[in-house]
SEVO-823578 format. One line per field, with one value per residue: residue number from 1; residue in three letters; chain; x, y, z of N, C-alpha, C in turn. Coordinates in steps of 0.2 Angstrom, whole numbers. Layout:
N
resi c(NUM_...)
resn c(ala_...)
chain c(A_...)
n.u c(X_...)
n.v c(Y_...)
n.w c(Z_...)
ca.u c(X_...)
ca.v c(Y_...)
ca.w c(Z_...)
c.u c(X_...)
c.v c(Y_...)
c.w c(Z_...)
***
This chain:
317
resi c(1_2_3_4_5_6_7_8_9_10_11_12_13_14_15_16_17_18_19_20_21_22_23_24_25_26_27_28_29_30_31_32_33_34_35_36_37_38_39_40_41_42_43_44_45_46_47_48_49_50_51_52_53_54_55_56_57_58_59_60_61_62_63_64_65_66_67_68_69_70_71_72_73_74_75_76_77_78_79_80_81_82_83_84_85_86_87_88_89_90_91_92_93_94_95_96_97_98_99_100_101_102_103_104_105_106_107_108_109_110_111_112_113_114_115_116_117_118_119_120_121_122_123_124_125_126_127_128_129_130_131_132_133_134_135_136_137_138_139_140_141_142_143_144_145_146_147_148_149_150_151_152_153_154_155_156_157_158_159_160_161_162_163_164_165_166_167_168_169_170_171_172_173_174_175_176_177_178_179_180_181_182_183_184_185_186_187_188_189_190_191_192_193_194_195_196_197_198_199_200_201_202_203_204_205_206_207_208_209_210_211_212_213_214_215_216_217_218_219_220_221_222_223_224_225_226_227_228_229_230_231_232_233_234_235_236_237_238_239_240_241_242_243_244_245_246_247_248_249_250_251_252_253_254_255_256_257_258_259_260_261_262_263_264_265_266_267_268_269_270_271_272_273_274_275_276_277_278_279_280_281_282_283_284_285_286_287_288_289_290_291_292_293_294_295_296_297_298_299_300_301_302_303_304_305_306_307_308_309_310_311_312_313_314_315_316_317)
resn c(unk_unk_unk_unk_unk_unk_unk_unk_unk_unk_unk_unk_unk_unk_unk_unk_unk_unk_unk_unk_unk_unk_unk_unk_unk_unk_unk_unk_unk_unk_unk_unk_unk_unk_unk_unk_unk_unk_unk_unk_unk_unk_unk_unk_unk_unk_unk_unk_unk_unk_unk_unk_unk_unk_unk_unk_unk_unk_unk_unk_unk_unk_unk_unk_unk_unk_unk_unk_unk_unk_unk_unk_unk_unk_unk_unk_unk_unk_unk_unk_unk_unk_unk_unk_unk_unk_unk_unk_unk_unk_unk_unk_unk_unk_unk_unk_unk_unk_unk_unk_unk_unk_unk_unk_unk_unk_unk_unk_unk_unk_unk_unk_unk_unk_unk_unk_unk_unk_unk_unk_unk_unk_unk_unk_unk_unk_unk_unk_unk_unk_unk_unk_unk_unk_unk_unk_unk_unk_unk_unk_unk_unk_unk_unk_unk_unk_unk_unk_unk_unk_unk_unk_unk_unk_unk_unk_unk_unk_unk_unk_unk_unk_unk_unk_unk_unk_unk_unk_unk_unk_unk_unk_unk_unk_unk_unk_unk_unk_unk_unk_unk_unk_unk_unk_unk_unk_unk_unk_unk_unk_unk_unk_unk_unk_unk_unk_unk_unk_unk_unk_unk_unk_unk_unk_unk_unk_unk_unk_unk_unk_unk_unk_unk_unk_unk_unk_unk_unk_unk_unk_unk_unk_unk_unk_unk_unk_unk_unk_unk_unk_unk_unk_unk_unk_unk_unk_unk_unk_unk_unk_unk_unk_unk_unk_unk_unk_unk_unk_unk_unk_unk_unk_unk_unk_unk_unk_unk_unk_unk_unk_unk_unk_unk_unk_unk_unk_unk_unk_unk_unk_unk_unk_unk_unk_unk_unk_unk_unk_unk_unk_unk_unk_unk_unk_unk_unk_unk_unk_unk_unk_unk_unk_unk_unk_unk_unk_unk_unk_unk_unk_unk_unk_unk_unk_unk_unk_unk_unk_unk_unk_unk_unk_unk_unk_unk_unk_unk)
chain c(A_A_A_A_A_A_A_A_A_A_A_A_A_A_A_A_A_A_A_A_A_A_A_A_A_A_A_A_A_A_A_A_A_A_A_A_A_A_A_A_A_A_A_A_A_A_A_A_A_A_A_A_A_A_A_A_A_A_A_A_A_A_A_A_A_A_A_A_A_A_A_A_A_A_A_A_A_A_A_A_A_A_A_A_A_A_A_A_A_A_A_A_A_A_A_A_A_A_A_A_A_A_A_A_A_A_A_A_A_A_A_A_A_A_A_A_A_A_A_A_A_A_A_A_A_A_A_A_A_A_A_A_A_A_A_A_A_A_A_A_A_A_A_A_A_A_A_A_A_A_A_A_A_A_A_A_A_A_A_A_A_A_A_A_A_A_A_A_A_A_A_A_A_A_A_A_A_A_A_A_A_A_A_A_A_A_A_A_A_A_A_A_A_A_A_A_A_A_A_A_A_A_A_A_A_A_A_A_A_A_A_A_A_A_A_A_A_A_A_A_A_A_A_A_A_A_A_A_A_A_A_A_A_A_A_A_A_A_A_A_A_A_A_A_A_A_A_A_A_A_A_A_A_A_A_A_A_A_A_A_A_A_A_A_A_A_A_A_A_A_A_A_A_A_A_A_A_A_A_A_A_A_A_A_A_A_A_A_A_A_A_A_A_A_A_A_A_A_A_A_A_A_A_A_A_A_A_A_A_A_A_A_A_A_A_A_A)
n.u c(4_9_20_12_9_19_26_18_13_30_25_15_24_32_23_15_29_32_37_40_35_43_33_22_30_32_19_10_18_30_23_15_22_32_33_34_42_52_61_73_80_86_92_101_117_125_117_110_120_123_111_111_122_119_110_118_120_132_144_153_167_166_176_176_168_166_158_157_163_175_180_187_200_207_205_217_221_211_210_222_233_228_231_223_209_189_179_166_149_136_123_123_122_120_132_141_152_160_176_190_203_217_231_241_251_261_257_250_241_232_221_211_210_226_228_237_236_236_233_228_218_211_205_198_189_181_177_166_159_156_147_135_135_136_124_108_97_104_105_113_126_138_154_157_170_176_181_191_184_189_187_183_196_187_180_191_193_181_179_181_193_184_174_163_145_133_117_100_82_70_54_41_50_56_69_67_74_89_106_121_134_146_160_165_178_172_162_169_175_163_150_138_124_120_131_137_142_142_130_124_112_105_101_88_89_100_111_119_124_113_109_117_122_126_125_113_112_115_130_143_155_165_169_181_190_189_183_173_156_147_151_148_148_139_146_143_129_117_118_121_106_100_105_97_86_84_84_73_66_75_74_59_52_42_48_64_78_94_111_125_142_157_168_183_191_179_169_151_143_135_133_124_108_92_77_72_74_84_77_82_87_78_81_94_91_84_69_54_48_35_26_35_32_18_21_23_15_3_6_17_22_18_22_33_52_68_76_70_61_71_74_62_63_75_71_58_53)
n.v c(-6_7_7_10_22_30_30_34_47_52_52_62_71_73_75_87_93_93_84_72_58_41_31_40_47_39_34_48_58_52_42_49_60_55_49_30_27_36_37_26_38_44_33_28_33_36_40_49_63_63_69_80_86_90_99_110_109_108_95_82_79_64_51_38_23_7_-6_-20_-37_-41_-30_-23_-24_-16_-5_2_7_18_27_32_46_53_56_55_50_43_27_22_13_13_12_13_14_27_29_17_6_15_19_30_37_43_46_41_32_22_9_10_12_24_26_37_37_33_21_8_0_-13_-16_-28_-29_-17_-20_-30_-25_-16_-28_-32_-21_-22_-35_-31_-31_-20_-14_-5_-17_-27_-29_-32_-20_-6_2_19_29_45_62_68_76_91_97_114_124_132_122_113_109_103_92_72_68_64_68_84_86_95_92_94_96_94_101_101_109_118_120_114_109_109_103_100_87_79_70_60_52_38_36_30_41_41_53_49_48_39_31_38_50_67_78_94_105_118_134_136_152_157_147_144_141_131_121_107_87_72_56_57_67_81_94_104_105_98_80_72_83_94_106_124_120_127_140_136_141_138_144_152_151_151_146_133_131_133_122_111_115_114_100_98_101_92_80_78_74_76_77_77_73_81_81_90_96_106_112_118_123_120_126_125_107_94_78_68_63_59_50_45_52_51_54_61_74_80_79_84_98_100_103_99_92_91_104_114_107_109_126_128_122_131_144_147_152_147_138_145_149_139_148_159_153_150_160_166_159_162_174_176_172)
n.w c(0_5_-5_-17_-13_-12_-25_-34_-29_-33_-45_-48_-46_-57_-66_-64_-64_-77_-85_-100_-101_-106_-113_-115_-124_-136_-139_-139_-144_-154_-162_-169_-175_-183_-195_-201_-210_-212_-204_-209_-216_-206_-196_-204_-205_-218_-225_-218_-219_-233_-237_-229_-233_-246_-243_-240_-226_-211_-211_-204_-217_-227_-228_-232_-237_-232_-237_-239_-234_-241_-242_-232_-231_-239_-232_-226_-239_-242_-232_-232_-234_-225_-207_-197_-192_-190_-189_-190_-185_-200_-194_-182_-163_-147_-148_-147_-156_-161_-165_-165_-171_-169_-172_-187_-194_-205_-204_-190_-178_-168_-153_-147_-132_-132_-134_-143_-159_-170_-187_-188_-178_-181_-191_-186_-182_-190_-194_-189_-186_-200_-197_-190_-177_-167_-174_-176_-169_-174_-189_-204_-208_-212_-213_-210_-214_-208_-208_-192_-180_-172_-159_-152_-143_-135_-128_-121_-106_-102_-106_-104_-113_-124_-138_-133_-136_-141_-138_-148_-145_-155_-160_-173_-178_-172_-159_-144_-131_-124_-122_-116_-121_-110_-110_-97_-86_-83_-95_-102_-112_-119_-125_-116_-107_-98_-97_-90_-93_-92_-91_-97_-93_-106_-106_-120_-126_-124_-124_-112_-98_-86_-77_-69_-71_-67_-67_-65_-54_-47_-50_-51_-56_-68_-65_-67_-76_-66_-70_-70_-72_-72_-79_-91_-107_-126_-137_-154_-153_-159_-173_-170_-166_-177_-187_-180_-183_-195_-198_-198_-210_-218_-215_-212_-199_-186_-171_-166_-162_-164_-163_-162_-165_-161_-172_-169_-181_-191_-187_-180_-182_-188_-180_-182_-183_-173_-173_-162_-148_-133_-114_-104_-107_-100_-87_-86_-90_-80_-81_-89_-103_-110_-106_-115_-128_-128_-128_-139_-146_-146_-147_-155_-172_-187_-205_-203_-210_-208_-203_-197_-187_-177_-176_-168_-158_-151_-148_-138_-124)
ca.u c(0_12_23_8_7_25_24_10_18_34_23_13_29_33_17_17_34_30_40_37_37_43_24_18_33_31_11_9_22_33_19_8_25_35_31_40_44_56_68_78_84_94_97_108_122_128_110_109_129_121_104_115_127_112_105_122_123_139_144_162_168_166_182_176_163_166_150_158_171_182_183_188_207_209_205_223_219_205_212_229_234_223_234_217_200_183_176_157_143_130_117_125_119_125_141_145_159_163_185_193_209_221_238_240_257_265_254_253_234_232_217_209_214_232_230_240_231_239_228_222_213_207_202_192_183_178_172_162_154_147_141_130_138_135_119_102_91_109_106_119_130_140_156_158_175_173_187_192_182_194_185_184_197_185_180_196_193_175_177_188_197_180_171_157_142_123_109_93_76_67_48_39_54_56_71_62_77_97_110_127_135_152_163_171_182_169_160_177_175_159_144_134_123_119_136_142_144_139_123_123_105_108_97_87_89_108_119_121_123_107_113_121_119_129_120_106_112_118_135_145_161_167_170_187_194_187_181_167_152_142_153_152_142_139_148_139_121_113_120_119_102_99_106_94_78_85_84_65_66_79_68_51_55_40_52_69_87_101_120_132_151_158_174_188_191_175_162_146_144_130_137_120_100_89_70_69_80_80_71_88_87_75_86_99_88_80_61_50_46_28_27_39_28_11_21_25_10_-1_9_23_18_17_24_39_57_69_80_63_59_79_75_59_65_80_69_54_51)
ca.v c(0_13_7_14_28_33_31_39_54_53_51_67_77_72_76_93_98_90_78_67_50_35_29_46_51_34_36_53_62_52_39_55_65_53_42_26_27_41_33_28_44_47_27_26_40_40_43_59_64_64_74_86_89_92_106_115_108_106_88_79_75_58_48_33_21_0_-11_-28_-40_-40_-23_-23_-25_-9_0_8_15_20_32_35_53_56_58_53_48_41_23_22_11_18_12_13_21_28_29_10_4_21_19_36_35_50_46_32_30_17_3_10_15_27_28_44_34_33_13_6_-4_-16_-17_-34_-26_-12_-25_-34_-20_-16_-33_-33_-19_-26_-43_-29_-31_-12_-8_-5_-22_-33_-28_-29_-13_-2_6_24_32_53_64_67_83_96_103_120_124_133_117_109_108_100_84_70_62_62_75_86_88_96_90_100_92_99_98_106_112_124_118_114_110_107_102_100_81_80_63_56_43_32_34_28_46_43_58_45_49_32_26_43_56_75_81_101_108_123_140_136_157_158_142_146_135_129_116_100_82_68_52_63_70_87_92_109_103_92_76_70_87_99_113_125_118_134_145_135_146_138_149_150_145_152_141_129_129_133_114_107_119_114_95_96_101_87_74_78_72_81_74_74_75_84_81_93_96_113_112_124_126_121_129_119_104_90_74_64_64_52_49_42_56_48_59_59_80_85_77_90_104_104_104_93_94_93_110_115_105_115_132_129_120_136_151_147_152_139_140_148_145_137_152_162_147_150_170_166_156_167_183_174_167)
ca.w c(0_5_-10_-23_-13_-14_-31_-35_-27_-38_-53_-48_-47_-62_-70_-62_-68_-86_-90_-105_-100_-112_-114_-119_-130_-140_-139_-139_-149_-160_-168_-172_-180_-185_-200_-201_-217_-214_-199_-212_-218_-199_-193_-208_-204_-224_-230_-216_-223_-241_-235_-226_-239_-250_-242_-237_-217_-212_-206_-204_-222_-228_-229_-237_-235_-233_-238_-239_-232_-245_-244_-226_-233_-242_-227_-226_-245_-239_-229_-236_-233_-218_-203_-190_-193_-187_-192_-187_-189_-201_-192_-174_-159_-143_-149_-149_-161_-164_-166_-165_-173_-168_-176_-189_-198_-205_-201_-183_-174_-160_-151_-143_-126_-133_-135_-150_-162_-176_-192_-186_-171_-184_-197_-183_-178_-196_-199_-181_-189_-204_-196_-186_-168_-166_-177_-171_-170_-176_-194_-205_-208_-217_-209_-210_-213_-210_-204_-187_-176_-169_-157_-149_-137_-130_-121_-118_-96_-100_-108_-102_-119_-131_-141_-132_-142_-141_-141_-146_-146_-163_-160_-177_-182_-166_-155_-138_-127_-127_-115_-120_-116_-108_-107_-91_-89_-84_-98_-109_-119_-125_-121_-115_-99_-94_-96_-82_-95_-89_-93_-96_-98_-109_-109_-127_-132_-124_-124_-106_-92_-82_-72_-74_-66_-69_-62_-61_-49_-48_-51_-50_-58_-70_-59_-70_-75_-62_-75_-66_-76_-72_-82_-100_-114_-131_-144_-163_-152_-166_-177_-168_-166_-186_-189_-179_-185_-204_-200_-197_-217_-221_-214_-211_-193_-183_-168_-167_-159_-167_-161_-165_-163_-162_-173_-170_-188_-197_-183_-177_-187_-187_-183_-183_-181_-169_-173_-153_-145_-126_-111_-100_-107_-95_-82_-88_-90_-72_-84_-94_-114_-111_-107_-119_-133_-127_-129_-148_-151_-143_-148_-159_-180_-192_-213_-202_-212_-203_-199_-193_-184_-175_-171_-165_-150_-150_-146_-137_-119)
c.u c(4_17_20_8_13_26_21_13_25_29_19_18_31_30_19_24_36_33_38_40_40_37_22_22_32_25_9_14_24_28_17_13_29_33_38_42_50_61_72_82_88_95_100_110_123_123_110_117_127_116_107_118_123_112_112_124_129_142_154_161_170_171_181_170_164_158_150_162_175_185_188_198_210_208_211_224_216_206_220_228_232_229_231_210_195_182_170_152_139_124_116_123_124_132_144_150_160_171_187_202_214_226_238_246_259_261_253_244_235_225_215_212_221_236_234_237_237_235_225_216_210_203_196_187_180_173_165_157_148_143_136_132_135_127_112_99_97_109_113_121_134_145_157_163_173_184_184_189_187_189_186_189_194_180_184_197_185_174_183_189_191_177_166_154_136_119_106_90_74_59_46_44_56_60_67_67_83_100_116_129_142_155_166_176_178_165_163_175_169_155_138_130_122_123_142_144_140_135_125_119_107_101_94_86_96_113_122_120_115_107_116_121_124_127_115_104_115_123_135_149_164_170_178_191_195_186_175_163_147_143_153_144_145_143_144_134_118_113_119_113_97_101_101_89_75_82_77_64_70_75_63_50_49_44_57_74_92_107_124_137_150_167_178_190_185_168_157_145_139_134_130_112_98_82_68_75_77_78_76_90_82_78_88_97_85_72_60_48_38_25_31_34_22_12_20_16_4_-1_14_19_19_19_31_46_62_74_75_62_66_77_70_57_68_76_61_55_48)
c.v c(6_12_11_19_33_33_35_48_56_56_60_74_76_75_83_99_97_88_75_63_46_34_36_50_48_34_42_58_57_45_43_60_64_45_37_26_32_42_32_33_49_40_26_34_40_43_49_63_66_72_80_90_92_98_112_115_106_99_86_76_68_56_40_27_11_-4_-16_-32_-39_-33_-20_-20_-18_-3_7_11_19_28_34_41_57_52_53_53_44_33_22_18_16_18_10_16_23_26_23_9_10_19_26_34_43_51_40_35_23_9_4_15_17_28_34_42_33_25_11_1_-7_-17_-23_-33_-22_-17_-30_-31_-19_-22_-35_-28_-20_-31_-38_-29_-23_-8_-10_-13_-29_-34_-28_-23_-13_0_13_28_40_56_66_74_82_100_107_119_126_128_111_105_105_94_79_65_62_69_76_87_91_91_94_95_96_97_102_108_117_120_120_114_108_108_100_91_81_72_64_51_40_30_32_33_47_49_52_46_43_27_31_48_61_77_89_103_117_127_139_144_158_153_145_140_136_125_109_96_76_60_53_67_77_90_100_110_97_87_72_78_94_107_114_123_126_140_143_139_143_144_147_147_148_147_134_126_130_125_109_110_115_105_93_95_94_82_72_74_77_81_71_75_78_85_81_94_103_112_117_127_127_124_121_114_96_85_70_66_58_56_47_44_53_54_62_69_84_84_85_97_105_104_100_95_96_102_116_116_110_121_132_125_125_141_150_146_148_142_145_146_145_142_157_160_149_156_171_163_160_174_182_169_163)
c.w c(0_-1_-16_-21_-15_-21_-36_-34_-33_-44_-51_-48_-52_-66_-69_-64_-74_-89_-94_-102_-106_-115_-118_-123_-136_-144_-143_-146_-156_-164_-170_-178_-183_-190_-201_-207_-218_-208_-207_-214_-208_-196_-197_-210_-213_-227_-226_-219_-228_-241_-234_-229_-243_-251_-238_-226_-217_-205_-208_-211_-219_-230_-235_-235_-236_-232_-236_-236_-234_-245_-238_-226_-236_-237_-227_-232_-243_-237_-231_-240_-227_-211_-196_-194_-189_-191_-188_-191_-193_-198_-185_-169_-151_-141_-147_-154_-165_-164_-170_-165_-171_-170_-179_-195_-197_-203_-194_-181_-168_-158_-148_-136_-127_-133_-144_-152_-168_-181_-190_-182_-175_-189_-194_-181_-183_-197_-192_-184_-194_-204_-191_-179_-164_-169_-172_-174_-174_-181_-197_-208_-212_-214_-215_-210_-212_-206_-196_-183_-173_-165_-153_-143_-129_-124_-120_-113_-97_-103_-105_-109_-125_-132_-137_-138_-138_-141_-141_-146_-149_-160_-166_-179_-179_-162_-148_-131_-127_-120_-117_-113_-118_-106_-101_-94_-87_-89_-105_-114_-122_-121_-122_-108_-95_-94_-89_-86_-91_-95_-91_-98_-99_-110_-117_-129_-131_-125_-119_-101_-87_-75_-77_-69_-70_-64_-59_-57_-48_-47_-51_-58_-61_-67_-61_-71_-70_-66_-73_-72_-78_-76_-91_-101_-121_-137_-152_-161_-158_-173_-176_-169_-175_-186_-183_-181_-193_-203_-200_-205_-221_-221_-213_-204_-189_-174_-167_-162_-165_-161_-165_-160_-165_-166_-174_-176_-192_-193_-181_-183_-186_-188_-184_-180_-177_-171_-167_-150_-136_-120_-105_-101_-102_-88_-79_-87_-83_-76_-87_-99_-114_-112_-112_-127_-132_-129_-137_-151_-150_-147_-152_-167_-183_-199_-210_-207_-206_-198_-196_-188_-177_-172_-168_-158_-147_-147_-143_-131_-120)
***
């Protein structure tokens, strides 16, 4: 009895401070603005890479693309001339069999961790890739060669060893809310919240800090390199949030994710889209979407273009 009631309680603070549940994101949002039919065009990374390039987004060039096993062996053509690179499933998700190559000469593999690899270990991870090891639902796969993000020094002290990135949530084509994700070490580099990355819910009109929570729990300071987290600010948030406004147009996604990188030389840069962005952002932000979603579907204008849609957040509580 007193278990349903504590419960019950939870669930009513939750309600209360408008979180979307799983159940009613699934239910509610993404069956009603998400047709199946046009998941493919962001679970296969080379098909959003093409889309994006398309329309002028700017994403990590593409290095090369492996289909098959025999191909697996050409690898080091592949990339002959490239210094560092990315291998990624195309149809991988929270950063699983990602391999971040940071120096590679001479038959010689370095990891972003500073581990040494020998092509046999690179060749196995390739072919792990295309038996599906890594893709959504064990399908098989494609790998993905791209170049290497350089990101911003201006977040040098907030990641340990892997790329920070954004997330926005796109509802209608109107970013609804964004938290930028910070690796630890225990979440071996990746921006994974539910493997111990840092969650930072970000102001959706400044790219300002909000709070931040890592195990849900709230966090001041980066827990590995001790960077105040309160002082990080988005640089180019405008741009930023143009590449997730744009993506509602790319795929007709009434519900989305967009995560980008900020690269020191080529600016904010889309590395991928999700059709079932997970709910671990309201965590970050301290708020729930539902509220969010009821403002845009109340008071926010319709037939907007994407960069209106951009200055309409921008200049709008």
């Amino acid at each position: 009895m007193f278990e349903w009631l504590h419960y019950f309680s939870y669930a009513r603070k939750f309600h209360q401070a408008g979180v979307l549940g799983m159940n009613a994101r699934n239910y509610k949002i993404i069956a009603h603005y998400n047709k199946r039919s046009l998941y493919p065009l962001v679970d296969d990374k080379v098909k959003t890479k093409q889309l994006a390039n398309s329309i002028d987004i700017n994403t990590p060039h593409m290095i090369g693309v492996i289909e098959h096993q025999y191909e697996v062996i050409d690898l080091p053509k592949i990339v002959r001339g490239h210094k560092e690179f990315v291998v990624k499933p195309a149809h991988g998700s929270q950063g699983k069999g990602v391999l971040v190559i940071k120096k590679y000469q001479d038959g010689h593999y370095t990891t972003a961790s500073g581990k040494e690899l020998r092509f046999r270990e690179v060749y196995q991870h390739v072919s792990n890739i295309l038996s599906g090891l890594y893709s959504l639902g064990g399908q098989y796969d494609v790998a993905l060669v791209e170049e290497l993000v350089h990101f911003s020094d201006v977040f040098k002290d907030y990641s340990f060893q892997g790329i920070p990135d954004v997330r926005v949530i796109v509802y209608k084509g109107y970013p609804a809310l964004a938290m930028m994700r910070l690796a630890t070490k225990e979440s071996g580099g990746r921006a994974n919240l539910h493997q111990g990355a840092v969650g930072v819910g970000l102001d959706i009109r400044t790219g300002n800090t909000l709070q931040a929570v890592c195990h849900n729990q709230p966090i001041t300071h980066h827990p590995d390199t001790g960077a105040d987290l309160m002082g990080l600010k988005v640089p180019f948030w405008r741009e930023h949030l143009l590449i997730g406004a744009q993506a509602y147009e790319l795929t007709g996604l009434g519900y989305l994710g967009a995560d980008i990188v900020l690269d020191k030389d080529r600016g904010p840069m889309m590395l991928e889209l999700n059709a079932r962005p997970g709910l671990a952002i309201q965590i970050a932000n301290g708020r729930g979407l539902i509220n969010a979603i009821k403002k845009i579907d109340k008071d926010y204008p319709k037939n907007l273009s994407a960069e209106e849609r951009v200055d309409y957040v921008l200049n709008h509580d």
